[in-house]
N, C-alpha and C positions, 0 to 999 in steps of 0.2 A: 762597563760603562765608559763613555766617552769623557777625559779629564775635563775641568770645566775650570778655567780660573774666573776669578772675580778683582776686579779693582775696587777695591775698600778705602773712600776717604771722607775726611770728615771736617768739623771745625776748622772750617775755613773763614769766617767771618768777614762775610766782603762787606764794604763801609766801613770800614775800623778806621780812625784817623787819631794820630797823637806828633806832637810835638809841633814846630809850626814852618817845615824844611819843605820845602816845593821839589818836586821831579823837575828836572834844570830842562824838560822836552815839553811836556804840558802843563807845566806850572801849576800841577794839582797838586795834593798833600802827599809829599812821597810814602808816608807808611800805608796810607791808601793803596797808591799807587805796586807797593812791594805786595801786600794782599793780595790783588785782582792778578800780579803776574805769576804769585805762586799757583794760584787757582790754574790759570790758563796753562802754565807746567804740568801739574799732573793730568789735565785733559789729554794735553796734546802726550805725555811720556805715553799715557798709556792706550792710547790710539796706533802708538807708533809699537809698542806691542805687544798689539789687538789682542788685548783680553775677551772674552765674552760676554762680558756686562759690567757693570759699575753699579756701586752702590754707596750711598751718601750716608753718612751716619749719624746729622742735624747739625746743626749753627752753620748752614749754608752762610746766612745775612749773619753780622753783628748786633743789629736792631731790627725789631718785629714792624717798622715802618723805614726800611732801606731808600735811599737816596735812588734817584733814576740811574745814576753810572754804576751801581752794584746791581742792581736789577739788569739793565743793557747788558753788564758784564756778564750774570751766571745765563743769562738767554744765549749769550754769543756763542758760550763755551760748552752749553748744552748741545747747543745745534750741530756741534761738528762731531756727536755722539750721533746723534739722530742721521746727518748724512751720511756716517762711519759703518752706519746702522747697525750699532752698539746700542744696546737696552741698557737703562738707565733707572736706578730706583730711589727716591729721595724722601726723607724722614724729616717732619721740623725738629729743632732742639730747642732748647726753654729761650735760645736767644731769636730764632724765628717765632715764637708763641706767642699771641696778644695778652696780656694781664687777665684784660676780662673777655669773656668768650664772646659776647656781642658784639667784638672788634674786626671788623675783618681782616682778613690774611692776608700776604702778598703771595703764598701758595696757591690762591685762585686763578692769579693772572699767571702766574706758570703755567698755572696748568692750561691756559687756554693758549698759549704761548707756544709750548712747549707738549705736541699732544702725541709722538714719539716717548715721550716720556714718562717714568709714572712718579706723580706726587704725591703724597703722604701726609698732612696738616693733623688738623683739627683734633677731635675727641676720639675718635676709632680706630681699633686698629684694622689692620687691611690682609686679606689674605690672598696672594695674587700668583697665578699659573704661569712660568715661564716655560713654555713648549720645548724651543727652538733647543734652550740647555738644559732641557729635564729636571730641572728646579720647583722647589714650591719656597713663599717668599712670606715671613708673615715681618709685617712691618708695621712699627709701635708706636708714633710718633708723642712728643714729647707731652702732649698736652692731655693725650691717654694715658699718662701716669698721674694728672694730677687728680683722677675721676678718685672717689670714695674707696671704689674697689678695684685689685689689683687685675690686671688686662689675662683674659683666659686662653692660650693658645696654647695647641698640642701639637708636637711631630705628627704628621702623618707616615704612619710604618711602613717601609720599604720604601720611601723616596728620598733624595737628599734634600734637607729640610734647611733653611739662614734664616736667622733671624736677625732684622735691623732694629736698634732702637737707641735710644738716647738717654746716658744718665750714668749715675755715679755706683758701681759693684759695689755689695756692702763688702764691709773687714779688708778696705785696701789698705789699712792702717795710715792713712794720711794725715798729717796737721791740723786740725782747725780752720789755721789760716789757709789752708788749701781750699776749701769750702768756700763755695757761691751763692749770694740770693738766687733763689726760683728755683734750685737744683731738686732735682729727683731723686731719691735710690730705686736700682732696678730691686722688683723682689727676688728674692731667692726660686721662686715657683715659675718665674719666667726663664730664668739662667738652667733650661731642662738642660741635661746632657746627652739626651737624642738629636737634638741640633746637630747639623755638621758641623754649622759654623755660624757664630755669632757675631754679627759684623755689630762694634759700641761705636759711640761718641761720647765726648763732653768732655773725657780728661787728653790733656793736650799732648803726654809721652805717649809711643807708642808703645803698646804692654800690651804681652799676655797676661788674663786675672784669672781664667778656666782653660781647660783644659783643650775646648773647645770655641776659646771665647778671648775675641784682643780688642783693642784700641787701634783705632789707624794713626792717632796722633795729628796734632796740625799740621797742613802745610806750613805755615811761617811762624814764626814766631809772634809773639802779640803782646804780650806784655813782658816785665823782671821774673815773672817766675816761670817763663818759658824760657830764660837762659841755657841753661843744660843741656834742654831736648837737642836732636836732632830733627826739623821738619820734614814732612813727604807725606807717603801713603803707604799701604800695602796692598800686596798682590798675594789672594788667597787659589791654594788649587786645590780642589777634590777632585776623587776619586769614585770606586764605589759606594754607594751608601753605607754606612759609617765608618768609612777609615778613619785615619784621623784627617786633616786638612794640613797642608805644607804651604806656611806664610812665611813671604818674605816682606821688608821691609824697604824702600826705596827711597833713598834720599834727595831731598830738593838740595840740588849744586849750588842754586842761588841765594837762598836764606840769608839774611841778613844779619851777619853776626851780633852777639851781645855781649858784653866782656865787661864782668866788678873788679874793681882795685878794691879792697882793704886797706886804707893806711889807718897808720898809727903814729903819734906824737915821737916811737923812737926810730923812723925811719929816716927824719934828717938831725943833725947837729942845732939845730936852731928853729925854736917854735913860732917860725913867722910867715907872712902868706908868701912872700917870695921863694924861701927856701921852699917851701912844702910847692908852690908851683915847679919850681926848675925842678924835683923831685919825680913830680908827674907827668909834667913833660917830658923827660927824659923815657920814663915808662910810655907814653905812647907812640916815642921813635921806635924802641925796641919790641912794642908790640906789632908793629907795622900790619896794623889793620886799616887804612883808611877808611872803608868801607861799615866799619862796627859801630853801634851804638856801644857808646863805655857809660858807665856808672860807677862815683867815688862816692865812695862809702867814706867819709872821716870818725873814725873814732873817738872819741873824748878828747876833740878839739873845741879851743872856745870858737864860737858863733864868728865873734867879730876877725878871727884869724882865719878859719872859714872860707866867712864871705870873699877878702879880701886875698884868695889867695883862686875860691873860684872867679873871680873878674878876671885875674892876670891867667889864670890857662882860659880864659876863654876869647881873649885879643890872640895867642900863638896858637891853637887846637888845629884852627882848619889845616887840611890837609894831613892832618896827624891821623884824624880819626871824623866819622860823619857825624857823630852829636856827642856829647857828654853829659850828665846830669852829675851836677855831685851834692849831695846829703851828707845828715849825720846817722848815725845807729839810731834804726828805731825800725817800729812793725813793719813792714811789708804793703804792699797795696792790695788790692783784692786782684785776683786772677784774669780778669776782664773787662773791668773798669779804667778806660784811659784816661789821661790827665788832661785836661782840656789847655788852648794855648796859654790863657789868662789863671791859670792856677798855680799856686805858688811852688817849688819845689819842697821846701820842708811840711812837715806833717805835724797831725797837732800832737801823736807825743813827744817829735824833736823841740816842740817849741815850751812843750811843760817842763820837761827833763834840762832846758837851756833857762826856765825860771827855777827854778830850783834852783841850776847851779850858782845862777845870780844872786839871791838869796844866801846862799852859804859863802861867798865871795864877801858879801857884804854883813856877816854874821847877825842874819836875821832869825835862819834855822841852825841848828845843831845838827853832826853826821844823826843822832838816833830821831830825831823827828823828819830830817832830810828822807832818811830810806823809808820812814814809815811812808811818809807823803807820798813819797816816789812811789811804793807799791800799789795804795789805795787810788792814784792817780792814773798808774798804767791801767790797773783793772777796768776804770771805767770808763778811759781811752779808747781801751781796746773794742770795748761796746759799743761805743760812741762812731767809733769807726767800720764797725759794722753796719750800725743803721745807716751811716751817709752812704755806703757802698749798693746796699738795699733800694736806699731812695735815688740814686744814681742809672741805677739797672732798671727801676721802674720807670723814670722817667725815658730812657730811652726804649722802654718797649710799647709806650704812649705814640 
């Protein structure tokens, strides 16, 4: 059989906008702006070379009612598949899905859009004949996992078989807090291992989790717990039917770095905001990323030492580094959910664990009522935090 690569990418969430920095050329929202260029990267990488087809593996959009310039955008950077005349197969994921199924899709107007193309939406799954590279295609889309009953598709024997679909492997052994409102688990009855290859989405590294079965990963990064990654796509090549499949990984050059400092109270001689600024500043001469989003994480500093030390790195920052956020220790934000311009930086357990410590400053509580509080506090923070994370994600799929 003739080798057949596939370009594999996914979670791209174009519309994403956080923090409140304009692209210094259109004066749009630059993390916007860093999305839609990552997107138009791996079109054009993998145009340039010419794979056999592409396959999308959901959260095209960031919200299931995308702004007209994300929409304009994945239309533009379809097109140059279509004139490439590169076939193209695209899957919603729970961030393209409406809430409620009587909403309509923006996968409509692709599809009328975009008719080179195949889209993927709604309730069913799709089972689609690629001729040209002796493929068959069954594709899952996000909102066929939320049906009662699990989606029934077979390999067909003796052909090479992909499976597209979107959602979360069981037994990845992931965090809690790694976990999203709306998310799916794929069943284990869909993960066949007759597949040649199973193009996922939804988790943002890229990974293998079967044997036969990876993650493209995001193009760019998107939120704090995309740090780590490396952004891009992969490039899958088959064989005969059932080899195994040889993925390689491709990295976005342009991603926009992210980089945490950890301090701590014993990193300067003196617990005051000056000291601990000239401290961190100095860290961002020597990190010499201007280009990175940083995040200071302060450890069991007081509040008002803090505040007072983030104001003074933020009059020298520029040119050190492209944004900074700096916090105290506390949970994490959800995976997808960005901060809007007008929202505060600390969270509401930085700001109980800052009464507390207020409290005991002022010997209101004692250390054994202090931890108790503090325990029975965080637990229902952390709850608490989930629901707004929920109500956040539903609102923008409204």
């Amino acid at each position: 059989m003739t080798p057949v690569t596939i370009g594999h990418m996914a979670d791209t969430h174009l519309g994403y906008r956080a923090l409140t920095k304009a692209d210094p050329v259109t004066g749009r929202n630059q993390r916007t702006v860093d999305i839609e260029n990552a997107f138009a990267w791996a079109i054009d990488d993998m145009i340039e070379r010419q794979v056999d087809l592409v396959v999308h593996s959901g959260d095209l959009f960031h919200h299931t009612r995308p702004v007209y310039p994300a929409i304009a955008t994945a239309i533009r950077q379809f097109r140059k598949l279509e004139q490439a005349g590169i076939p193209a197969y695209i899957v919603a994921g729970n961030h393209d899905t409406p809430r409620l199924r009587v909403s309509g899709s923006v996968f409509g107007l692709l599809e009328s859009a975009l008719p080179g193309i195949t889209v993927c939406g709604g309730y069913e799954e799709a089972l689609i004949e690629d001729e040209r590279n002796d493929l068959l295609l069954t594709l899952v889309p996000h909102g066929r996992m939320t049906n009662p009953e699990p989606p029934a598709v077979f390999p067909v024997e003796g052909r090479r078989n992909i499976l597209v679909v979107h959602g979360l492997v069981p037994n990845m052994g992931l965090p809690y807090q790694m976990h999203e409102p709306g998310e799916e688990e794929i069943s284990e009855i869909l993960l066949d291992s007759a597949f040649d290859y199973i193009a996922l989405g939804h988790y943002h590294p890229f990974s293998q989790v079967r044997n036969n079965a990876w993650y493209a990963g995001s193009t760019e990064r998107i939120t704090w717990r995309d740090e780590p990654i490396a952004p891009g796509y992969a490039i899958a090549t088959l064989g005969d039917v059932g080899a195994p499949a040889t993925v390689e990984h491709i990295q976005n050059p342009h991603a926009r770095p992210m980089v945490t400092y950890d301090f701590s109270a014993g990193m300067v001689a003196e617990l005051d905001g000056k000291a601990i600024a000239e401290h961190l500043l100095q860290w961002m001469e020597l990190l010499a990323e201007p280009t990175a989003m940083t995040r200071i994480v302060m450890k069991d500093i007081p509040r008002p030492v803090r505040r007072h030390a983030e104001a003074l790195i933020r009059m020298d920052a520029d040119g050190l580094v492209w944004s900074v956020e700096v916090t105290g220790a506390g949970i994490g934000s959800s995976p997808f959910v960005e901060r809007g311009p007008g929202m505060p930086s600390a969270n509401l357990l930085e700001l109980f664990t800052a009464f507390i410590a207020e409290g005991q400053e002022t010997n209101q509580y004692d250390e054994s009522f202090a931890a108790s509080f503090a325990e029975i506090g965080r637990r229902e923070l952390e709850q608490a935090q989930i629901a707004i994370d929920a109500l956040v994600t539903a609102e923008g799929a409204e």
